[in-house]
N, CA, C and O atoms as CSV, one atom per row, in Angstrom:
chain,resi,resn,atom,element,x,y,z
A,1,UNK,N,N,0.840,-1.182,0.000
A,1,UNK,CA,C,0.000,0.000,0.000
A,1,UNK,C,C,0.889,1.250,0.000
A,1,UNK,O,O,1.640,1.443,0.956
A,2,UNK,N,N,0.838,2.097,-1.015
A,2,UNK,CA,C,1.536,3.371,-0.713
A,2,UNK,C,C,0.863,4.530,-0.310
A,2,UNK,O,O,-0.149,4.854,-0.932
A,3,UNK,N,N,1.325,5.320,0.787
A,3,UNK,CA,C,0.611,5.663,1.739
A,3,UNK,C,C,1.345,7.131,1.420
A,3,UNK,O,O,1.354,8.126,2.145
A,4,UNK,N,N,1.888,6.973,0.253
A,4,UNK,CA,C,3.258,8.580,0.275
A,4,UNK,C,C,1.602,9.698,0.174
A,4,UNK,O,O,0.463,9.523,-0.258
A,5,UNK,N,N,2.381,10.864,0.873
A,5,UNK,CA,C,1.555,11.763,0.680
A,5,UNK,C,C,2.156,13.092,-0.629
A,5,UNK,O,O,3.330,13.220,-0.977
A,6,UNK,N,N,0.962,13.940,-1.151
A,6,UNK,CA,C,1.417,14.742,-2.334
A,6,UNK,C,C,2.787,15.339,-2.387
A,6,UNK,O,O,3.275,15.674,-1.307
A,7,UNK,N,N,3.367,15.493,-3.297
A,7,UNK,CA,C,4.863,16.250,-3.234
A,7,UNK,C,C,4.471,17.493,-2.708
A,7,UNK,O,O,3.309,17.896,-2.747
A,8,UNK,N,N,5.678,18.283,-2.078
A,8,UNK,CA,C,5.316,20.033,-1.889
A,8,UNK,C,C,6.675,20.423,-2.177
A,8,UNK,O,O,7.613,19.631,-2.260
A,9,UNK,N,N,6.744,21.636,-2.321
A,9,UNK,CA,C,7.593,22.536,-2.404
A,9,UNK,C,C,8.395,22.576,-1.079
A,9,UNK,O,O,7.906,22.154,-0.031
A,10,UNK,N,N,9.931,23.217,-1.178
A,10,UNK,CA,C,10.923,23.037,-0.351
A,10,UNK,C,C,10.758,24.321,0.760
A,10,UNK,O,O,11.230,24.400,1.894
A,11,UNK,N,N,9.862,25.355,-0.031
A,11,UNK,CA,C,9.804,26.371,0.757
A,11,UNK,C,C,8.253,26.059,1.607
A,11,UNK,O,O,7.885,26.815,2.506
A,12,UNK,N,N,7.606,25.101,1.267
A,12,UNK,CA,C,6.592,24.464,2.195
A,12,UNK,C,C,7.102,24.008,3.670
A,12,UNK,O,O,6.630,24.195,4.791
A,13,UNK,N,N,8.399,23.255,3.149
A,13,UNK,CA,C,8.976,22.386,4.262
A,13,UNK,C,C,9.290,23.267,4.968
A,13,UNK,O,O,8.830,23.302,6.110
A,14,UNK,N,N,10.269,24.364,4.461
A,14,UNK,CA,C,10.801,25.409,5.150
A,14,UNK,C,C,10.162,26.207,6.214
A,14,UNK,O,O,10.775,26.810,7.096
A,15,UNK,N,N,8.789,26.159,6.052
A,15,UNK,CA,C,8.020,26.962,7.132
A,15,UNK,C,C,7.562,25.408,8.050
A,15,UNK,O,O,6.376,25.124,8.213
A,16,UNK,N,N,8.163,24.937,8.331
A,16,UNK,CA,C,8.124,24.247,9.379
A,16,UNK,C,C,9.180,24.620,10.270
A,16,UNK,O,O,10.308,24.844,9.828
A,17,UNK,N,N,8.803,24.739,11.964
A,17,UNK,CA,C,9.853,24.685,13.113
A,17,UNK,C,C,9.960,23.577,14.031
A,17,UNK,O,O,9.370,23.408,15.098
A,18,UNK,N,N,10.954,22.725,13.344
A,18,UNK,CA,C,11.287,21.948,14.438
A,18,UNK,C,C,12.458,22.181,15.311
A,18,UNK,O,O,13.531,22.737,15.078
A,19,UNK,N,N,12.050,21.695,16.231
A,19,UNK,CA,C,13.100,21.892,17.446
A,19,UNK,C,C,13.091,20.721,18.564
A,19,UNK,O,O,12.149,20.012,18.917
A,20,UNK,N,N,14.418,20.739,19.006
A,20,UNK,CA,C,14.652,19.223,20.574
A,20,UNK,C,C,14.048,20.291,21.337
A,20,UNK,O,O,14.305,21.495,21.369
A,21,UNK,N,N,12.861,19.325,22.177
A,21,UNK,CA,C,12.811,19.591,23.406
A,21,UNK,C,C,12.909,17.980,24.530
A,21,UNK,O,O,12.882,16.768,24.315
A,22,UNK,N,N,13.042,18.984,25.898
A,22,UNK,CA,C,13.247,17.713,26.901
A,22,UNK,C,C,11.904,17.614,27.520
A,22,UNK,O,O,11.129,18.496,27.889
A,23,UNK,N,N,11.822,16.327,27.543
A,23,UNK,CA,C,10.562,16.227,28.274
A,23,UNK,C,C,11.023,16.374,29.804
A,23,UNK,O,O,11.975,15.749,30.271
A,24,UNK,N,N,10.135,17.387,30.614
A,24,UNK,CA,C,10.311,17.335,31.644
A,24,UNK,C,C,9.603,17.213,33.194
A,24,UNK,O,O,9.947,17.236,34.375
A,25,UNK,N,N,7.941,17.016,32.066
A,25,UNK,CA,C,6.840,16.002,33.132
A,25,UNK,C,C,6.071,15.557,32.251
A,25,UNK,O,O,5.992,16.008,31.108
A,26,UNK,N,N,5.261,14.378,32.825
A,26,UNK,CA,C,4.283,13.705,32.183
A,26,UNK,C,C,3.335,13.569,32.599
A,26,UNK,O,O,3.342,13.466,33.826
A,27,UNK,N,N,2.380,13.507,32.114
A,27,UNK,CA,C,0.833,12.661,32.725
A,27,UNK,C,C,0.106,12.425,31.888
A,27,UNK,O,O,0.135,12.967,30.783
A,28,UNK,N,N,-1.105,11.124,32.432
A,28,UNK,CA,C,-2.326,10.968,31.576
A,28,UNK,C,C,-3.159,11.876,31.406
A,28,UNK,O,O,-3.271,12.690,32.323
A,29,UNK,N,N,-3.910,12.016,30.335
A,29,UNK,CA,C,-5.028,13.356,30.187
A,29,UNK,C,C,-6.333,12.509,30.188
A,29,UNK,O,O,-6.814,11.830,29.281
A,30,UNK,N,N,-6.926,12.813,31.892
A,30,UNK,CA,C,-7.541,12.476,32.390
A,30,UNK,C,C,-9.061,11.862,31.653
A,30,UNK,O,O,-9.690,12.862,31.306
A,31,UNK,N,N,-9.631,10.946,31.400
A,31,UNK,CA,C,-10.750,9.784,30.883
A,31,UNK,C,C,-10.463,9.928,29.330
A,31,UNK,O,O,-11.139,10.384,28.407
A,32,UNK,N,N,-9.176,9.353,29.399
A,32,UNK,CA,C,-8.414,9.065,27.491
A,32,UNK,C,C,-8.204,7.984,28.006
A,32,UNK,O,O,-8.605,7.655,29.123
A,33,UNK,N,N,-7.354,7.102,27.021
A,33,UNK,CA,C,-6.322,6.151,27.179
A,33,UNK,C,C,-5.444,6.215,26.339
A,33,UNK,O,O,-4.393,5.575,26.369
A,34,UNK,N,N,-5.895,7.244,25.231
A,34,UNK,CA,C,-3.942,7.479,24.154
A,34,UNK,C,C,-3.230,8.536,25.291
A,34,UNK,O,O,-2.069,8.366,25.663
A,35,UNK,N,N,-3.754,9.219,25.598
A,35,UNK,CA,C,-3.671,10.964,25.273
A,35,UNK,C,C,-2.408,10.918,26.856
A,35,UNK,O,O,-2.582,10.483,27.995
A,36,UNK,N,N,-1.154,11.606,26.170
A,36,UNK,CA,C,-0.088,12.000,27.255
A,36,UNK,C,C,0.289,13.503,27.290
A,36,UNK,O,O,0.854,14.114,26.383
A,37,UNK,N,N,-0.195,14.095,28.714
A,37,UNK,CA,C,0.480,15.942,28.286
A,37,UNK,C,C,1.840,15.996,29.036
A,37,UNK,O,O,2.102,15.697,30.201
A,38,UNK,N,N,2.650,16.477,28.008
A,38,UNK,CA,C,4.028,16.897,28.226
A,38,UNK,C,C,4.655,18.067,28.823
A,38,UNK,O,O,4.629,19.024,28.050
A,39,UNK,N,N,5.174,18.293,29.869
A,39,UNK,CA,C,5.893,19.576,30.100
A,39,UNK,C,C,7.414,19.430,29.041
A,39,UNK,O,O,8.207,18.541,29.351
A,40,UNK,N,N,7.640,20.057,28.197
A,40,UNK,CA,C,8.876,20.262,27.418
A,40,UNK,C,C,9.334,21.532,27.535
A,40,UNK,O,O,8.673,22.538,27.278
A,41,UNK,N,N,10.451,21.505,27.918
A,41,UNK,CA,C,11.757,22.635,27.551
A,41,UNK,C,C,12.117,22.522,26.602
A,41,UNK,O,O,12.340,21.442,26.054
A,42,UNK,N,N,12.303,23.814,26.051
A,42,UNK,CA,C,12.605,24.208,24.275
A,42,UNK,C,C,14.175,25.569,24.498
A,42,UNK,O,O,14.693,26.234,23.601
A,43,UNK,N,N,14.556,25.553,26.098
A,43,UNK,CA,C,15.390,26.407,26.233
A,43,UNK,C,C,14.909,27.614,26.402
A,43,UNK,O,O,14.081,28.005,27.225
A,44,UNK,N,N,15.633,28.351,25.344
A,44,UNK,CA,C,15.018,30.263,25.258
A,44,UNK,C,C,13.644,30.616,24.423
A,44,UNK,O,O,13.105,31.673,24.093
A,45,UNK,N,N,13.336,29.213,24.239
A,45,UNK,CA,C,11.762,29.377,23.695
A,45,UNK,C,C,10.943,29.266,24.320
A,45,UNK,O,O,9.845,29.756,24.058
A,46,UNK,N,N,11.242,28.460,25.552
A,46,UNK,CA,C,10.532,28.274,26.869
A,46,UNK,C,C,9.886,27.033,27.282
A,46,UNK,O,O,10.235,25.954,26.803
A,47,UNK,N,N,9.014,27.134,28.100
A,47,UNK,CA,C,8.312,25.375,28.575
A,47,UNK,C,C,7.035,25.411,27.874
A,47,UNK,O,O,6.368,26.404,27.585
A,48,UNK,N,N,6.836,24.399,27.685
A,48,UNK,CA,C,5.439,24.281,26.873
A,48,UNK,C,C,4.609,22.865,27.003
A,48,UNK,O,O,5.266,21.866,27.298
A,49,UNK,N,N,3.355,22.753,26.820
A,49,UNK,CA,C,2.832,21.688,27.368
A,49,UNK,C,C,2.366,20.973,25.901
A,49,UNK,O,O,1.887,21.628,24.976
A,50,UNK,N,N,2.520,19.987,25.872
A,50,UNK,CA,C,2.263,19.579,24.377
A,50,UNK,C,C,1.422,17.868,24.654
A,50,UNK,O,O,2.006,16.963,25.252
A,51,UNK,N,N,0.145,17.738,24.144
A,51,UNK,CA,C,-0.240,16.588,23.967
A,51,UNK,C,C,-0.067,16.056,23.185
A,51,UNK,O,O,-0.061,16.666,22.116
A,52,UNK,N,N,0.181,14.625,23.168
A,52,UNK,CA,C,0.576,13.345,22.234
A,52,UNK,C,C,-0.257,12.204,22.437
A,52,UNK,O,O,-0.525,11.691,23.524
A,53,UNK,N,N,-0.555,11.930,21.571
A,53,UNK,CA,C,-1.615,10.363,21.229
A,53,UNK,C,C,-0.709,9.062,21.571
A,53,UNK,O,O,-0.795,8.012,20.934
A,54,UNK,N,N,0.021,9.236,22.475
A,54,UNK,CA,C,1.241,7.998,22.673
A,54,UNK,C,C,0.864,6.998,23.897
A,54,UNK,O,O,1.539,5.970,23.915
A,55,UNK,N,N,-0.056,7.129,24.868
A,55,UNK,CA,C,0.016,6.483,26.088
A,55,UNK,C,C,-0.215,5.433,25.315
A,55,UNK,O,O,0.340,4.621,26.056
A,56,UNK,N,N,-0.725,4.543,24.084
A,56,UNK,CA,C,-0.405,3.008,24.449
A,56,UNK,C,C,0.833,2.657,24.431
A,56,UNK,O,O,1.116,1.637,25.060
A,57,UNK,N,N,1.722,3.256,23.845
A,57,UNK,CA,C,3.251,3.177,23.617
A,57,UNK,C,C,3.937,2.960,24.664
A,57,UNK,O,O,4.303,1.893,25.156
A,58,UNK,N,N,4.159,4.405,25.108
A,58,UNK,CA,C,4.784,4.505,26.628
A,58,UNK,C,C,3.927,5.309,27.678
A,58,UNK,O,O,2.787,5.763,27.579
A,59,UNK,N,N,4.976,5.346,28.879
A,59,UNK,CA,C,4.147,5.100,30.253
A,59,UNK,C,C,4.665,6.711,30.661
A,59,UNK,O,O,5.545,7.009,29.853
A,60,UNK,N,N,4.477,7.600,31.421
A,60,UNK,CA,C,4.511,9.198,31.521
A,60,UNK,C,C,6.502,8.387,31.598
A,60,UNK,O,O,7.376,8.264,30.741
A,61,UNK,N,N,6.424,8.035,33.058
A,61,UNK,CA,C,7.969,8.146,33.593
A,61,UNK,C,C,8.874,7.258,32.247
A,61,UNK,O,O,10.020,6.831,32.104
A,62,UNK,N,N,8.120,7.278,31.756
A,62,UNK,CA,C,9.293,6.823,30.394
A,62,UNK,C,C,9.944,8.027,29.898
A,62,UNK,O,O,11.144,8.273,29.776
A,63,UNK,N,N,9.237,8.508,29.718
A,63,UNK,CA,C,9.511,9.794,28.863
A,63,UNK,C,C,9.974,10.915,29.547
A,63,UNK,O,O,10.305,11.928,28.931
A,64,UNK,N,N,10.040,10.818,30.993
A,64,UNK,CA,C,11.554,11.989,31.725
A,64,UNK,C,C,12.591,11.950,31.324
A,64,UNK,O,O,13.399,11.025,31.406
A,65,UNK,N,N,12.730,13.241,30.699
A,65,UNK,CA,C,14.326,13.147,30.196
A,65,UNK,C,C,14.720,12.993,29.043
A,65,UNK,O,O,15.886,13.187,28.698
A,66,UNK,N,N,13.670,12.570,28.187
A,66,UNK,CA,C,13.995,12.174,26.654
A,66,UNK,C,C,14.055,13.670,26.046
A,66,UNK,O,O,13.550,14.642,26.608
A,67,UNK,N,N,14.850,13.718,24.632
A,67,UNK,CA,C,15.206,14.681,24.167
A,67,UNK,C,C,14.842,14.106,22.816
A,67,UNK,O,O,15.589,13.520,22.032
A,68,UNK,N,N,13.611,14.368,22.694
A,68,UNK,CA,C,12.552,14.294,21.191
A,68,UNK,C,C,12.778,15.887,20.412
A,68,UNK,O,O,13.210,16.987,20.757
A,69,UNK,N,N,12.112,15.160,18.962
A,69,UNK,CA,C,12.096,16.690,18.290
A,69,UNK,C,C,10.235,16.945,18.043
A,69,UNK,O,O,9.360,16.113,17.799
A,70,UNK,N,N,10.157,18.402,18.226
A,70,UNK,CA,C,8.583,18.992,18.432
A,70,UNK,C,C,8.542,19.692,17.011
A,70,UNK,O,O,9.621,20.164,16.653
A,71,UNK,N,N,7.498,19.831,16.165
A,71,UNK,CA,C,6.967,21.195,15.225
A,71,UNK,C,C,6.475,22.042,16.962
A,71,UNK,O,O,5.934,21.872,18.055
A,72,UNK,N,N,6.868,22.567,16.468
A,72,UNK,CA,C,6.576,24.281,17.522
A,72,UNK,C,C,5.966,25.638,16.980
A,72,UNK,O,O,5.338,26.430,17.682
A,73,UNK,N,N,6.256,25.803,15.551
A,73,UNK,CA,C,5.092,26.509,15.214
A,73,UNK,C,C,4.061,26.336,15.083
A,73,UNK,O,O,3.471,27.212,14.451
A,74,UNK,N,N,3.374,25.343,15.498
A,74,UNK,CA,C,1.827,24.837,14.811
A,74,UNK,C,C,0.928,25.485,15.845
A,74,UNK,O,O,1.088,25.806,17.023
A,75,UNK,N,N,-0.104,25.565,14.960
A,75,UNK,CA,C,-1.069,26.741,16.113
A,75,UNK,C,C,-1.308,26.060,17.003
A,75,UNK,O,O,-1.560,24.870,16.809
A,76,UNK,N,N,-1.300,26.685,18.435
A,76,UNK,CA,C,-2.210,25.466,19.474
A,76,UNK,C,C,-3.379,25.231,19.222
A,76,UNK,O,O,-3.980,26.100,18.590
A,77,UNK,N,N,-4.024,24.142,19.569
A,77,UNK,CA,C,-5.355,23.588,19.106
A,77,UNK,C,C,-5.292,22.688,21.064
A,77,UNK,O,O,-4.337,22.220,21.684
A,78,UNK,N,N,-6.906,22.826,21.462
A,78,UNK,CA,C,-7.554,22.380,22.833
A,78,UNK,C,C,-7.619,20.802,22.459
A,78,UNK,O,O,-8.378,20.319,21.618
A,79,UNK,N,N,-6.729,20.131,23.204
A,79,UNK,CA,C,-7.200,18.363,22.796
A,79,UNK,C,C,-7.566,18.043,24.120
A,79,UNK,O,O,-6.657,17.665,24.859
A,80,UNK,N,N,-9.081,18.139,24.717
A,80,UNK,CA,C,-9.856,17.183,25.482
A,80,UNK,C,C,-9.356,18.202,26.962
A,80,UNK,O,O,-8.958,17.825,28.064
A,81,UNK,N,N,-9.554,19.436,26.479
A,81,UNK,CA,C,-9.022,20.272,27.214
A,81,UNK,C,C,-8.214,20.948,27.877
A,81,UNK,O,O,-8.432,21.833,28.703
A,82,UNK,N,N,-6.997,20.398,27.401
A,82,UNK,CA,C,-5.625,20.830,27.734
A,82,UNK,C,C,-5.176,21.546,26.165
A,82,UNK,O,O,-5.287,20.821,25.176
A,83,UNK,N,N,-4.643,23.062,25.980
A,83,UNK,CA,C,-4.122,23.658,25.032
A,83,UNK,C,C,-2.921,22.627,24.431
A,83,UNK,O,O,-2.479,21.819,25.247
A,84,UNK,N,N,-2.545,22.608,23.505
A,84,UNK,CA,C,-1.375,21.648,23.270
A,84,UNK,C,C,-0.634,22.709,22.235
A,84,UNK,O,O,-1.225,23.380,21.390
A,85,UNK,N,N,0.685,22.711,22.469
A,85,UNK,CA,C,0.926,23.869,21.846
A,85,UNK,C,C,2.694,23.650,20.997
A,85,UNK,O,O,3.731,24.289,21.171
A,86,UNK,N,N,2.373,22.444,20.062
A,86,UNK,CA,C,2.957,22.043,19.550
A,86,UNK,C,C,2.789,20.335,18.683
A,86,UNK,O,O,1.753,19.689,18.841
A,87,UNK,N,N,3.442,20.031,18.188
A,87,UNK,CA,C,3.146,18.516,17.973
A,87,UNK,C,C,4.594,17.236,18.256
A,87,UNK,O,O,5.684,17.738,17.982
A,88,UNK,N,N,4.633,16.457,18.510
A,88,UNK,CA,C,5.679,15.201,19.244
A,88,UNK,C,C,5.864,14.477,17.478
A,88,UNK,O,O,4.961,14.144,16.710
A,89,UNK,N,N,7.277,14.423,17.283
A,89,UNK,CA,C,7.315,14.059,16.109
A,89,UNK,C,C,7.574,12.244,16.497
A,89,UNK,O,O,8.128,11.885,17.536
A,90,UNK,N,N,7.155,11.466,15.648
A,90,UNK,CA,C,8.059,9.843,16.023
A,90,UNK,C,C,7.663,8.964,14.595
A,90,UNK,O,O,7.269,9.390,13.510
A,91,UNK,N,N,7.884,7.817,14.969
A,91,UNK,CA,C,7.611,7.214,13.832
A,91,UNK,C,C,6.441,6.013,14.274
A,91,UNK,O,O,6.220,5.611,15.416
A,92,UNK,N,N,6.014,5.738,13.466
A,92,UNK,CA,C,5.031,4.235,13.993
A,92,UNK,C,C,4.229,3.999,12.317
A,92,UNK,O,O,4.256,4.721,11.320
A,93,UNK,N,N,3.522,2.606,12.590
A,93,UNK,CA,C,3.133,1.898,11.634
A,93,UNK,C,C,2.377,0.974,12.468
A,93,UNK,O,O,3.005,-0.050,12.739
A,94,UNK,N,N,0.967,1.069,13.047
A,94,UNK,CA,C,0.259,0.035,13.603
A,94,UNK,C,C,0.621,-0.183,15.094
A,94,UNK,O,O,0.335,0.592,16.006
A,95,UNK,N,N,1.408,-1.556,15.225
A,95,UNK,CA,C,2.157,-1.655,16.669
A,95,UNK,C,C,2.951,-0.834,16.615
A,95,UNK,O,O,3.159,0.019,17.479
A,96,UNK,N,N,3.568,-0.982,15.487
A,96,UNK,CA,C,5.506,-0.002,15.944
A,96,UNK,C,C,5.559,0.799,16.078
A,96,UNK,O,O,5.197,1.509,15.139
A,97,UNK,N,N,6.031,1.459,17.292
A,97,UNK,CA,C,6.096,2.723,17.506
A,97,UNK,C,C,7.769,3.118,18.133
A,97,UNK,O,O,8.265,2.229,18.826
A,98,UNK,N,N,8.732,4.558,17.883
A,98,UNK,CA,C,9.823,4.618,17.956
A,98,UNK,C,C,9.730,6.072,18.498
A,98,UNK,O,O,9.450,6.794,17.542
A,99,UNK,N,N,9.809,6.550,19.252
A,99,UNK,CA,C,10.776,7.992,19.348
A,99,UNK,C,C,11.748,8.207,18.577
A,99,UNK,O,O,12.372,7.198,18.247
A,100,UNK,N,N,12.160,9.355,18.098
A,100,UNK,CA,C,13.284,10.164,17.438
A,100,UNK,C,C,14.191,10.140,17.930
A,100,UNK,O,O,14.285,8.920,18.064
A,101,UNK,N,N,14.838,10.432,18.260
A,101,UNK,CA,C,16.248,11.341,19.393
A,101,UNK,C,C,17.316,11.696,18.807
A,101,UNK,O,O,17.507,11.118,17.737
A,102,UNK,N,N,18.282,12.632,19.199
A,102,UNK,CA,C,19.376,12.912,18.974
A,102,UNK,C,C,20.373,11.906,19.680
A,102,UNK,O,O,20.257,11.586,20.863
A,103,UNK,N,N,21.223,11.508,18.958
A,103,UNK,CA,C,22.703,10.408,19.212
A,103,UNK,C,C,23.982,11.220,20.153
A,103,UNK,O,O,25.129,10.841,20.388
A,104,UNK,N,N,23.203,12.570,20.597
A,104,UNK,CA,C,23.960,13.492,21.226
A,104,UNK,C,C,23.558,14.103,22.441
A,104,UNK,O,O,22.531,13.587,22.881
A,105,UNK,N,N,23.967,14.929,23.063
A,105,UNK,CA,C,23.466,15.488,24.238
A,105,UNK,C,C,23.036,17.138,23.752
A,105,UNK,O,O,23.592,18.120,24.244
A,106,UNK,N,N,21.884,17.230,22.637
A,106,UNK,CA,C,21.848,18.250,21.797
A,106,UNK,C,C,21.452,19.463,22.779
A,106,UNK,O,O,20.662,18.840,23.489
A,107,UNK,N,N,21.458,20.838,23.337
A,107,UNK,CA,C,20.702,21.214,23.939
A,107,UNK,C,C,19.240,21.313,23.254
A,107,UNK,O,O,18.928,21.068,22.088
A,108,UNK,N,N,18.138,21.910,24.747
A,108,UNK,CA,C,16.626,22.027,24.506
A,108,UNK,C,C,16.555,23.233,23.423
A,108,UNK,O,O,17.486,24.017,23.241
A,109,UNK,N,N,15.422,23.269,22.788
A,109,UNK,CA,C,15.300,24.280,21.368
A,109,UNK,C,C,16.603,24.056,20.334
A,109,UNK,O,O,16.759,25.085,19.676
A,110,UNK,N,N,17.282,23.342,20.098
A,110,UNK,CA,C,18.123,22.891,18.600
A,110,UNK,C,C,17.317,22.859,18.028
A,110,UNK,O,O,16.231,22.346,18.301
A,111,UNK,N,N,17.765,23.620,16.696
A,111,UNK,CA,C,16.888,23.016,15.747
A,111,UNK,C,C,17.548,22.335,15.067
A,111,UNK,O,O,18.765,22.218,14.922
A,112,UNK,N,N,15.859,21.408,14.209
A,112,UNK,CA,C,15.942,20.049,13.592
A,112,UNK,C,C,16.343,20.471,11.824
A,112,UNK,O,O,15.387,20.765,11.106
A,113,UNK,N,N,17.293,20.474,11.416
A,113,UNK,CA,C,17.710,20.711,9.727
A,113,UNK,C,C,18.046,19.674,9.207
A,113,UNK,O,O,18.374,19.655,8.021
């Protein structure tokens, strides 16, 4: 099944902001069972709370400390009542599911090029 989505332009991509942040709390978002809200540090961009559709994956205390990459410009949008004010990039296909990470000790807000 090919699942590719339409080509775009490079200056499409370009207005995307990604950036590492650290996760630096977790919790369930209360009568879900995907839904995880994130405290992330982005550095001099600041802390930000970001929901992710990940709790079947992993468990909050998994995710202290990880140094994922976020889109950070994306408008916030209310998911189930918590503002979310960014999006959790990873990979998955059904079961599989992977976090990103840097192979480094990148600081919070790097950006992703």
């Amino acid at each position: 099944m090919n699942d590719q989505k339409s080509e775009i332009q490079y200056d499409d991509f370009a207005k995307l902001d990604i950036r590492i942040g650290i996760i630096t709390a977790a919790e369930k978002v209360p009568e879900t069972d995907k839904l995880l809200k994130c405290t992330v540090d982005f550095g001099a961009l600041g802390i930000r709370t970001i929901v992710s559709g990940i709790a079947s994956y992993r468990t909050p205390e998994q995710l202290i400390g990880k140094r994922v990459p976020y889109v950070v410009n994306l408008a916030p949008k209310i998911i189930r009542g918590v503002e979310s004010q960014g999006m959790l990039m990873a990979v998955g296909d059904g079961d599989i599911f992977a976090l990103m990470h840097p192979d480094a000790d990148i600081p919070a807000g790097s950006r992703v090029r």
